[in-house]
RODO-2510 file (C-alpha; in nm, 4 decimals, decimal comma):
residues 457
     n   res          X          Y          Z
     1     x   -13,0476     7,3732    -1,9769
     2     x   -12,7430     7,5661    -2,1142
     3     x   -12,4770     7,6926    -1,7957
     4     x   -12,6005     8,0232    -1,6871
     5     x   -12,2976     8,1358    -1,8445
     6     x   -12,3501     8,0248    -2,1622
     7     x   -11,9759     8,0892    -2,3990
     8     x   -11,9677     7,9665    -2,7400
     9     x   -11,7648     7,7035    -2,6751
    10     x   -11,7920     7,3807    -2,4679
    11     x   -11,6219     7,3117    -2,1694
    12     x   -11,3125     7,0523    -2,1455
    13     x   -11,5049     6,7712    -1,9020
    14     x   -11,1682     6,7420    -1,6969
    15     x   -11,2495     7,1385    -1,6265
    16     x   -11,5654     7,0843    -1,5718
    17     x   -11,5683     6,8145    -1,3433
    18     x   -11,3218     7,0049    -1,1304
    19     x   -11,5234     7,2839    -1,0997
    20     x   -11,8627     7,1477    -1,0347
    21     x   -11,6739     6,9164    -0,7855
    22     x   -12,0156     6,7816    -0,5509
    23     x   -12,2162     7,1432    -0,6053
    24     x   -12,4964     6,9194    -0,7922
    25     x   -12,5187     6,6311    -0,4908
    26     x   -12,4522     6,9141    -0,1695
    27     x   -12,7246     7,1627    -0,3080
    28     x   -13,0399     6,9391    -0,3084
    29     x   -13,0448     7,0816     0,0598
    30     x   -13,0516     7,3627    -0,0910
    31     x   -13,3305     7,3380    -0,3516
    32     x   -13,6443     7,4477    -0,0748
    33     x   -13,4274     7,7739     0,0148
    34     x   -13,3467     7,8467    -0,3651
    35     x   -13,7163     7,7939    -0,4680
    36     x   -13,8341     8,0650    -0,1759
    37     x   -13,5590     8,2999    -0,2139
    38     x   -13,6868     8,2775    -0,6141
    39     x   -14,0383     8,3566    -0,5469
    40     x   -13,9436     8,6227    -0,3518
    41     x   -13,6893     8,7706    -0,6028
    42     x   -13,9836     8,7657    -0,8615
    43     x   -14,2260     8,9485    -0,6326
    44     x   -13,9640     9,1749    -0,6275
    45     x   -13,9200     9,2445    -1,0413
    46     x   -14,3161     9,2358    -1,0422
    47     x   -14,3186     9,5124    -0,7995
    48     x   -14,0689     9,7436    -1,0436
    49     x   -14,2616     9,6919    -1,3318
    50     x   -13,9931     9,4085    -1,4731
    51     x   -14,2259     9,1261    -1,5151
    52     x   -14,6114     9,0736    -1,5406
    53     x   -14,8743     8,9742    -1,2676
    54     x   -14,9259     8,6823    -1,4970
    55     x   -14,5706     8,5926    -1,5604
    56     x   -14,5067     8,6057    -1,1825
    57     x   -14,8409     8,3650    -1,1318
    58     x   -14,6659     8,1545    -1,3619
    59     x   -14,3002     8,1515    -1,1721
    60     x   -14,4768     8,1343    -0,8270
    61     x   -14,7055     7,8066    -0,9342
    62     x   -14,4047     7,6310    -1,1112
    63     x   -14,1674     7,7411    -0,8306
    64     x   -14,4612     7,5593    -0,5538
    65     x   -14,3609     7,2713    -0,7673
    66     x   -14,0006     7,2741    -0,7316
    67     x   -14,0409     7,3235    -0,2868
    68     x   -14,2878     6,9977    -0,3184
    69     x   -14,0216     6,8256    -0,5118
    70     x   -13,7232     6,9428    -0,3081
    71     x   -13,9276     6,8700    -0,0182
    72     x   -13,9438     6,5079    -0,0825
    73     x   -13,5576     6,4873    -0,2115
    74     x   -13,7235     6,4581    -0,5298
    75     x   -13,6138     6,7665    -0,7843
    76     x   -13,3171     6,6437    -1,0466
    77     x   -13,0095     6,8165    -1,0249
    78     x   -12,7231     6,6591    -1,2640
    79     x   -12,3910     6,7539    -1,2714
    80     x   -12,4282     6,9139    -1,6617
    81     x   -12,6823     7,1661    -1,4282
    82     x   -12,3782     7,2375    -1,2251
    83     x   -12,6596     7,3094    -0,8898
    84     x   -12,9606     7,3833    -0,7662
    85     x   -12,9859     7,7187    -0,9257
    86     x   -12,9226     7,6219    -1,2973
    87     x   -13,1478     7,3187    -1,2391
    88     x   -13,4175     7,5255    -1,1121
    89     x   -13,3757     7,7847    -1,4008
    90     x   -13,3818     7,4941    -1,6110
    91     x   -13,6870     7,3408    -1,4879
    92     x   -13,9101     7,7351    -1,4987
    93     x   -13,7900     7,8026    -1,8258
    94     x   -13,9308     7,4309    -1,9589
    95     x   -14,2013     7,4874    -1,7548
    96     x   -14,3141     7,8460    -1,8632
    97     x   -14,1553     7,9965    -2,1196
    98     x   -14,0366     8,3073    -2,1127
    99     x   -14,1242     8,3957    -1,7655
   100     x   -13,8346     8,1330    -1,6590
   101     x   -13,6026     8,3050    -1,8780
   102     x   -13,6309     8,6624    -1,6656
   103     x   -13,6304     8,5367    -1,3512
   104     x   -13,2641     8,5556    -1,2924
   105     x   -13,2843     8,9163    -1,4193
   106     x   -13,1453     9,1300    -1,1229
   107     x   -12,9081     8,8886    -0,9631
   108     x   -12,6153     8,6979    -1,0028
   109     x   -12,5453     8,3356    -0,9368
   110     x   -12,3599     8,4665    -0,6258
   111     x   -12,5596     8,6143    -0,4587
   112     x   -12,8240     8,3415    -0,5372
   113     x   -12,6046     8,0704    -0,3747
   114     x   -12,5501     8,3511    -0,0794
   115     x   -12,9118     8,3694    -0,0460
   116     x   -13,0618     8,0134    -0,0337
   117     x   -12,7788     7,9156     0,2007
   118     x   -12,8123     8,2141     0,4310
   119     x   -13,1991     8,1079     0,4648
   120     x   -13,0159     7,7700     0,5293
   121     x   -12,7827     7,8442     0,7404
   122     x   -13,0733     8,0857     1,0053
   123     x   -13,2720     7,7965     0,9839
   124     x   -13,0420     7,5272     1,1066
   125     x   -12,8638     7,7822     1,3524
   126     x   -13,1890     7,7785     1,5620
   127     x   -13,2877     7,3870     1,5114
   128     x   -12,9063     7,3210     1,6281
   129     x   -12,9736     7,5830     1,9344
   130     x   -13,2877     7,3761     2,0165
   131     x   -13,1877     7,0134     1,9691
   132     x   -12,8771     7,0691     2,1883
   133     x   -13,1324     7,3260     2,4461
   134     x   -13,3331     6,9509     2,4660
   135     x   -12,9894     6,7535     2,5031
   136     x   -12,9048     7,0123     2,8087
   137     x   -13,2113     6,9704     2,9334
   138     x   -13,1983     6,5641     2,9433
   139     x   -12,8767     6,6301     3,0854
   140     x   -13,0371     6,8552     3,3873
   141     x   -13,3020     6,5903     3,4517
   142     x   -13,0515     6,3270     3,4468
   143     x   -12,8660     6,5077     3,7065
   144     x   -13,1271     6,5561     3,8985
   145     x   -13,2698     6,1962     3,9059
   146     x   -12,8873     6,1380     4,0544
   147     x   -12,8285     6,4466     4,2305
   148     x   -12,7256     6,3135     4,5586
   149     x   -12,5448     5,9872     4,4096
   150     x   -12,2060     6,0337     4,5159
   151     x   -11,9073     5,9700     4,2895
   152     x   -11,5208     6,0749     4,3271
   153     x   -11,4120     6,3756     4,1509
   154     x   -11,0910     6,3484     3,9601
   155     x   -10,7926     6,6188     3,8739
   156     x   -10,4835     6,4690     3,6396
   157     x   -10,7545     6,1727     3,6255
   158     x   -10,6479     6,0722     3,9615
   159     x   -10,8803     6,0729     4,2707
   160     x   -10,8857     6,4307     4,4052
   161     x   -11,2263     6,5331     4,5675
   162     x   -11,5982     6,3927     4,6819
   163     x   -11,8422     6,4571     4,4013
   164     x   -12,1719     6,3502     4,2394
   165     x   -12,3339     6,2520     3,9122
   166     x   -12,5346     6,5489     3,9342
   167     x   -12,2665     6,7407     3,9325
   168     x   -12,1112     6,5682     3,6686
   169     x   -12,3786     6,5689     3,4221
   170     x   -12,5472     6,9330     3,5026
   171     x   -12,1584     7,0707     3,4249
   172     x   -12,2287     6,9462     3,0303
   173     x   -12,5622     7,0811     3,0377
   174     x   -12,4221     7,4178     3,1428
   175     x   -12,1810     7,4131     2,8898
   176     x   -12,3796     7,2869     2,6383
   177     x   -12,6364     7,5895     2,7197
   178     x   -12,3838     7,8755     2,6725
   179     x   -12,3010     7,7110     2,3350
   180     x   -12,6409     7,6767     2,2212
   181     x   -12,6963     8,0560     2,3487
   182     x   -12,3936     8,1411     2,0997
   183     x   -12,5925     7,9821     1,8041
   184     x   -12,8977     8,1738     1,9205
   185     x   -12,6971     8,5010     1,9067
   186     x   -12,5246     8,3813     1,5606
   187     x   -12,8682     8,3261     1,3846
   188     x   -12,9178     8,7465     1,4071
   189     x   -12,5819     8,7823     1,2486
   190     x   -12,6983     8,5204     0,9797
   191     x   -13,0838     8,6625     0,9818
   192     x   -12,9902     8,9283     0,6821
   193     x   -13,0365     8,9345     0,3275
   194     x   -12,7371     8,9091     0,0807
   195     x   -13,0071     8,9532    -0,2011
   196     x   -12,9564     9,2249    -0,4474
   197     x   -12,5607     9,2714    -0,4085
   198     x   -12,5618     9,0715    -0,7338
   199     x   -12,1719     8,9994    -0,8303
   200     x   -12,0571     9,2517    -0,5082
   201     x   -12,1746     9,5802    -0,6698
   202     x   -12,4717     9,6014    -0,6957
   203     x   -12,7247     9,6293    -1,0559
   204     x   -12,8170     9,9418    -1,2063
   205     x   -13,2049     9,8484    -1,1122
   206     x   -13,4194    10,0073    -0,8859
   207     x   -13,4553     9,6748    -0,7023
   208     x   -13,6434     9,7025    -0,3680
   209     x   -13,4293     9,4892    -0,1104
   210     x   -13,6069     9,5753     0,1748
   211     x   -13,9456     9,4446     0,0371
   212     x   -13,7598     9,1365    -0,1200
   213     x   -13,5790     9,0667     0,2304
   214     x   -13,9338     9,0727     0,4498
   215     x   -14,1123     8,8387     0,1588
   216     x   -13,8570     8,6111     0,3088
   217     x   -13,8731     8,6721     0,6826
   218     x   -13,5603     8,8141     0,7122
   219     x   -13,5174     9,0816     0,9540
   220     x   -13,3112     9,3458     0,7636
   221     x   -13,0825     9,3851     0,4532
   222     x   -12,7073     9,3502     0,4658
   223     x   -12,6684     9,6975     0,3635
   224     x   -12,3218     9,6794     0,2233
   225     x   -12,3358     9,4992    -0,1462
   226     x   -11,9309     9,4301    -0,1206
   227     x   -11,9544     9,3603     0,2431
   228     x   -12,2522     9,0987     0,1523
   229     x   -12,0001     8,9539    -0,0954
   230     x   -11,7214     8,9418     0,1110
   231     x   -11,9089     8,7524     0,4300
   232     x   -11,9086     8,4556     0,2089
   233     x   -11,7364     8,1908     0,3807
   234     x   -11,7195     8,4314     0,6585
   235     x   -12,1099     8,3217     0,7851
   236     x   -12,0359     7,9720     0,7166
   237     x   -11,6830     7,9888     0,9323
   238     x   -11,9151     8,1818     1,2268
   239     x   -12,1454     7,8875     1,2318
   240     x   -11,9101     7,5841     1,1882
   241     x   -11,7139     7,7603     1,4547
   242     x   -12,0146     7,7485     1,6884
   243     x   -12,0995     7,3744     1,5882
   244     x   -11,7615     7,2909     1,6980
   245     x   -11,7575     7,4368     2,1059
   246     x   -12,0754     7,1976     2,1068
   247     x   -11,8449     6,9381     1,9377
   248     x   -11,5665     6,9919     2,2135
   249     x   -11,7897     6,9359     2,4745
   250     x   -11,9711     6,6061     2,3538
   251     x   -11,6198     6,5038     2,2621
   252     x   -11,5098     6,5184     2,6358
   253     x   -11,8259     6,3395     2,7609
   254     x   -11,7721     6,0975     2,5406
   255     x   -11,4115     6,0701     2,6614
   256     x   -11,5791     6,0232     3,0254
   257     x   -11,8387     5,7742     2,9116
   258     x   -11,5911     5,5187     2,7381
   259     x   -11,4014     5,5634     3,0742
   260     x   -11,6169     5,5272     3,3520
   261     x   -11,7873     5,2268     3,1352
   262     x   -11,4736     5,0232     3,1602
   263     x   -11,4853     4,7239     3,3388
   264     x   -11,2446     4,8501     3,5805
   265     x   -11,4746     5,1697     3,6667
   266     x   -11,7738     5,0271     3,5992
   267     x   -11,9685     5,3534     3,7331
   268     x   -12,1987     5,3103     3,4063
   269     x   -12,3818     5,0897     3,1817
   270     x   -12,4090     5,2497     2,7888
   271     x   -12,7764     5,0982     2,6352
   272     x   -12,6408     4,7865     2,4163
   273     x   -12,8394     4,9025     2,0998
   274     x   -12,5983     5,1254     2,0860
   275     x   -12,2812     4,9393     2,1128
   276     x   -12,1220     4,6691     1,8398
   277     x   -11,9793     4,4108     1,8218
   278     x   -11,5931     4,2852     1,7286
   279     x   -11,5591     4,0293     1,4283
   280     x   -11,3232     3,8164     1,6413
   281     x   -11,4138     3,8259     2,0011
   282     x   -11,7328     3,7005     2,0797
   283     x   -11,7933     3,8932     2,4041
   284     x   -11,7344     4,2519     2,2990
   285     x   -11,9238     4,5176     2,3210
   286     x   -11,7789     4,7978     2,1924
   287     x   -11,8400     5,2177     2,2384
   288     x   -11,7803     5,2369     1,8789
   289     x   -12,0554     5,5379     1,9268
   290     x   -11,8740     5,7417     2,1393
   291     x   -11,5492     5,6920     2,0090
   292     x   -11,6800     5,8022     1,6727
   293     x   -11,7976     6,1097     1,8665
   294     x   -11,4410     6,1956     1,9435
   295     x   -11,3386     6,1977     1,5648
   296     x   -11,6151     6,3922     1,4298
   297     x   -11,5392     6,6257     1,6551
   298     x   -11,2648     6,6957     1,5048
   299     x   -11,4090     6,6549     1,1369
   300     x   -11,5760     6,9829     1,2755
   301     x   -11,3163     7,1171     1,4038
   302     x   -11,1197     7,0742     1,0361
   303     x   -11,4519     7,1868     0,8384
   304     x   -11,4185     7,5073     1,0072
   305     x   -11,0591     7,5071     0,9585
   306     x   -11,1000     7,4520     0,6360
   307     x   -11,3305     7,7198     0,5879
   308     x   -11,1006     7,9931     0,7353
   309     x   -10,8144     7,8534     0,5277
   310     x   -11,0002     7,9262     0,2075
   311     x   -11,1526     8,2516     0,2288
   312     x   -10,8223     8,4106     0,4488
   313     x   -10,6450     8,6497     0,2118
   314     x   -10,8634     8,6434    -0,0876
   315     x   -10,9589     8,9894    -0,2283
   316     x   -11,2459     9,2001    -0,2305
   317     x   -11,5357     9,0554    -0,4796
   318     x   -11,6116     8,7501    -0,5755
   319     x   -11,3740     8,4544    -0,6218
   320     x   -11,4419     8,1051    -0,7294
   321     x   -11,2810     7,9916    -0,3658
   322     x   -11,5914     8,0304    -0,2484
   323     x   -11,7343     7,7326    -0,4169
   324     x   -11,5283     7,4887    -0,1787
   325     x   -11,6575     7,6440     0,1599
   326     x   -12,0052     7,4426     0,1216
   327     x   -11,8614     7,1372     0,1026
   328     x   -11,7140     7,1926     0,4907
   329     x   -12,0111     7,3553     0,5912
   330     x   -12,2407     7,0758     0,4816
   331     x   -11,9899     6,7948     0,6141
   332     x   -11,9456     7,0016     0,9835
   333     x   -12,3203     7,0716     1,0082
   334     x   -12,4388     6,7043     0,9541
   335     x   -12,1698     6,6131     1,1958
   336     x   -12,2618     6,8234     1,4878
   337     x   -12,6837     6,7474     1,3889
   338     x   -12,5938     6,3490     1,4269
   339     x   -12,3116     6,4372     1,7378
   340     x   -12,6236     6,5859     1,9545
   341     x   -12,8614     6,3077     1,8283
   342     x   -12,6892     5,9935     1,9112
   343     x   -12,5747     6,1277     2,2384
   344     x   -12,8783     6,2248     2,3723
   345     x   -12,9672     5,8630     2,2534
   346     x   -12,6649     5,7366     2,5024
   347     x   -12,7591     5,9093     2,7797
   348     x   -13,1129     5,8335     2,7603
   349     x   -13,0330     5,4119     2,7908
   350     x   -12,7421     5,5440     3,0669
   351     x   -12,7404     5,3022     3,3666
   352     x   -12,5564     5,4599     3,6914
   353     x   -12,4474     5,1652     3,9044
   354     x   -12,4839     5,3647     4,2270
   355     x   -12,2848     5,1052     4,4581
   356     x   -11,9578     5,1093     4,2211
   357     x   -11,9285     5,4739     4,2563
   358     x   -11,9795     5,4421     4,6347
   359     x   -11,7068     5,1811     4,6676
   360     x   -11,4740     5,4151     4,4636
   361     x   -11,4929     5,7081     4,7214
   362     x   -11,1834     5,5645     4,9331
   363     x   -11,0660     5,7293     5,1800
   364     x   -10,7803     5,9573     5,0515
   365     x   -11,1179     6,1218     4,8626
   366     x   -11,1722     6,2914     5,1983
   367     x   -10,7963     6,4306     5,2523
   368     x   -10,9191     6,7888     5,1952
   369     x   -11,2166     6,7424     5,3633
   370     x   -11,0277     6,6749     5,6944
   371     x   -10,7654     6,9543     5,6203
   372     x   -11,0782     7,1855     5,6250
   373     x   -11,2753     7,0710     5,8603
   374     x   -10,9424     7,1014     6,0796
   375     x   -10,8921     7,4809     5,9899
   376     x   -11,2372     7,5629     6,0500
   377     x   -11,1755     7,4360     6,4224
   378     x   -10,8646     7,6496     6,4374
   379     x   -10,5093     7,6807     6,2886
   380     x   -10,3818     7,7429     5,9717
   381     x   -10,4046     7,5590     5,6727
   382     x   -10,0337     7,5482     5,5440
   383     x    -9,9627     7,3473     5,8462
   384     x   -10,2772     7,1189     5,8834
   385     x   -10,2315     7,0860     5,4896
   386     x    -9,8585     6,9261     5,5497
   387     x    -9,9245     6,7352     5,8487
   388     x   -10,2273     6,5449     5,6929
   389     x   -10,0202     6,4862     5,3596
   390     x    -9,7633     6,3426     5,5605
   391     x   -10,0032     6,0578     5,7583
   392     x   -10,2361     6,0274     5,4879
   393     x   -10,3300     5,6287     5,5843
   394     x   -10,5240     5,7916     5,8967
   395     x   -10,7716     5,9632     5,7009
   396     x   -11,1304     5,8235     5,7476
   397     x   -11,3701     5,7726     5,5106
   398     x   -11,6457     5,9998     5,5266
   399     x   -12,0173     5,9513     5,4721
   400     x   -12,0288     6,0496     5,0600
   401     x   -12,3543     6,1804     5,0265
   402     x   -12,3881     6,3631     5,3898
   403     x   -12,0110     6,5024     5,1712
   404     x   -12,1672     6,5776     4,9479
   405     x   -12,5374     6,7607     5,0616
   406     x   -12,2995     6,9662     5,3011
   407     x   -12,1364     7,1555     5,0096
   408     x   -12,3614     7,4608     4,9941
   409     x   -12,1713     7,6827     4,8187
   410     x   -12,3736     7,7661     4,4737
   411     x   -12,3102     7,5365     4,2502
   412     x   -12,1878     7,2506     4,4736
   413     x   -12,2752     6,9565     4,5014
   414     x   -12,5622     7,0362     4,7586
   415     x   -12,6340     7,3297     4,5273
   416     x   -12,6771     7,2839     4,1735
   417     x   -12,9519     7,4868     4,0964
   418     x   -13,0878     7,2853     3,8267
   419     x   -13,4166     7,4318     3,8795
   420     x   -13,3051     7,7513     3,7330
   421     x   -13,0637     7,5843     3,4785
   422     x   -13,4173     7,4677     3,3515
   423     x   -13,5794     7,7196     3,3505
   424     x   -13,3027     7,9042     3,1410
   425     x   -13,3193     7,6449     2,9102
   426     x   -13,6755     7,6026     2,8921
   427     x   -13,6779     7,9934     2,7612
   428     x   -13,4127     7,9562     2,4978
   429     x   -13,6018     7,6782     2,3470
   430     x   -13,9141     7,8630     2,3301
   431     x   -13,7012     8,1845     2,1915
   432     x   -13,5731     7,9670     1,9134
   433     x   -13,9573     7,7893     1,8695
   434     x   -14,0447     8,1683     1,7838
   435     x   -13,8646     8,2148     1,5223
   436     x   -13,8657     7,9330     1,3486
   437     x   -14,2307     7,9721     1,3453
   438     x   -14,1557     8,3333     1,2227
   439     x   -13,9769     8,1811     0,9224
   440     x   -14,2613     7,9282     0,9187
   441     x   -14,5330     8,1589     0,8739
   442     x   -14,2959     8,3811     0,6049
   443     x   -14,2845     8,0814     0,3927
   444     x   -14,6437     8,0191     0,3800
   445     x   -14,6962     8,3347     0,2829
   446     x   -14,4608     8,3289     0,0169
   447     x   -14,5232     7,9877    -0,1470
   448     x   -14,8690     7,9527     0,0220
   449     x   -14,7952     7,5730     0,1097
   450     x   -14,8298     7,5128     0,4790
   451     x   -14,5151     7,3746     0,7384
   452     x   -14,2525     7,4344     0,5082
   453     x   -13,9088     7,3842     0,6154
   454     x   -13,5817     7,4331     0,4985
   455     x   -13,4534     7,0887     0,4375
   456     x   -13,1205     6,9719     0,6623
   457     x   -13,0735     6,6176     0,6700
***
């Protein structure tokens, strides 16, 4: 098919290559999304009298086509198509006639692109908030299976205090439940349609947004044609910005994992399926997975970044900048999907070796224990504090796990409350199973083909 912006001239290939860049390979994720924002676009002209109730039987059966195809990685996209959206064009217009050639009456490329990947981006908000909602949860249940097993609790990475596994591994699955909360928050920002702002300004066509927007399962409109424009790279920032607090935080387990696996710590075992092997030393195993984890964490971190960088001082409307934020978003999403995957994987094969991390609560552990324990009888603690600093070799070892059930305190280690850290997550997961089956049931509706899904990796 001709570019949809068709001069009278033919491109230089050295342009052209630079300005398609990976558009054609990135947007077969994108084909599903295109196809259903397309169908519901044509409802949309068929409602104000712009095309047929044949000619939009004809889009809607070709365009069923297209989701089966893009469904099963299937539909062509080359890089004379430029994307998804030219290819699609292409492949209506072949298909039937005319009725291809008005479909893209109403809109512009722009806010095309805007549309399939903010139907992308919802989508994957809320299977990110649940995969890493099941992750926390694994994490909970791990802590509880090892609630009570006691292990020493470091500041500067030195020994500092008695603590537990539970402890350890419940403070990731808190963390990694506030961050999944954010994404659940982010996918109402992200749950609004872009469609009908056209090039930023609108069309001088009584198009219906409202009707076009529910057709999809969206919630509202954005109201604001420029603004819709203008949150271009904006969204994607919002999102890759969420993907990388849950990147942070798998990045610092991971950091504890390669330590506390060390022959020298030996508190844990890592499953060996997922560990290689060295090309020279025959008796390696290596944590190549989890120090992978650390670098893509900051891949996310830079696809963010790089997001940010490229949208921060460009004006009003629509600028071809915007082309090079889905590149970042597609590279920082697929990191943070595989991040939560493979270490849910690792913790799932964890081993604890219980009597290592009883053997490594020496004595000094307890230091602050006695000092306590010592102002609770009477005196003050400035004073107790220096004189137990100062004759540190007569500090006892305590008993670690009577230590450890006597913290009562909410949220010690006698305390953790995982019960209710379940049950919070529990909730989220079936808040994001909701709406996904929301957008589920929109779909059908629209393409009348049962369980589609957005495609994401």
């Amino acid at each position: 098919m001709s570019k949809l912006w068709q001069k009278d001239y033919s491109l230089d290939s050295l342009m052209e290559e630079f300005t398609v860049n990976k558009d054609y390979i990135l947007d077969q994720q994108l084909v599903v999304s295109d196809a259903l924002a397309s169908i519901a676009h044509a409802r949309g002209l068929q409602s104000i009298g712009l095309l047929s109730e044949e000619e939009l039987c004809q889009l809607e059966g070709a365009l069923q086509e297209v989701i089966h195809k893009g469904t099963e990685g299937s539909f062509p996209i080359t890089k004379e198509d430029e994307d998804c959206h030219t290819a699609i064009e292409g492949f209506l217009t072949a298909k039937v006639g005319e009725a291809g050639k008005k479909i893209h009456t109403g809109r512009s490329r722009n806010d095309q692109v805007q549309t399939a990947l903010r139907l992308w981006m919802r989508e994957y908000a809320l299977k990110l908030c649940r995969e890493t909602g099941s992750f926390a949860k694994s994490l909970l249940e791990f802590a509880k299976k090892h609630e009570f097993v006691p292990m020493p609790g470091r500041t500067h990475m030195q020994i500092a205090m008695p603590s537990s596994v539970g402890l350890w591994a419940a403070s990731f699955a808190e963390e990694l439940y506030d961050e999944a909360q954010h994404l659940m928050h982010l996918s109402w920002t992200l749950d609004q349609s872009p469609l009908g702002s056209a090039a930023s300004y609108g069309v001088p066509l009584p198009l219906d947004r409202e009707f076009v927007a529910s057709e999809m399962g969206f919630s509202r409109v954005q109201n604001n044609v420029l603004y819709a424009n203008n949150s271009r790279g904006k969204f994607e920032a919002m999102l890759l910005d969420s993907c990388d607090y849950i990147a942070l935080t798998i990045s610092k387990l991971a950091q504890d994992l390669i330590l506390f696996t060390l022959p020298e710590f030996g508190y844990f075992s890592l499953p060996q399926e997922l560990c290689t092997g060295s090309s020279i030393m025959p008796q390696k195993k290596n944590p190549d997975g989890l120090e992978l984890a650390r670098s893509r964490s900051a891949l996310v971190s830079s696809s963010a970044m790089a997001v940010k960088s490229i949208i921060r001082s460009l004006p009003s409307g629509y600028n071809r900048d915007f082309q090079d934020t889905k590149e970042p978003l597609m590279q920082g999403t697929k990191a943070t999907w595989q991040l939560v995957g493979i270490m849910s994987r690792m913790l799932c094969g964890l081993v604890v070796h219980e009597e290592a991390l009883a053997k490594a609560c020496v004595p000094s552990l307890y230091a602050t224990d006695v000092v306590l324990n010592k102002v609770a009888e009477g005196g003050n603690f400035r004073d107790i504090y220096k004189d137990v600093g100062l004759h540190l070799s007569d500090v006892k070892a305590f008993d670690p796990i009577a230590t450890i059930k006597g913290r009562t305190s909410l949220g010690t280690t006698g305390n953790l409350a995982l019960d209710e850290d379940l049950l919070f997550v529990n909730l989220m997961q079936e808040g994001c199973n909701q709406v996904l089956q929301s957008y589920s049931d929109a779909y059908e509706q629209l393409c009348g083909i049962s369980g589609v899904e957005v495609v994401l990796y």
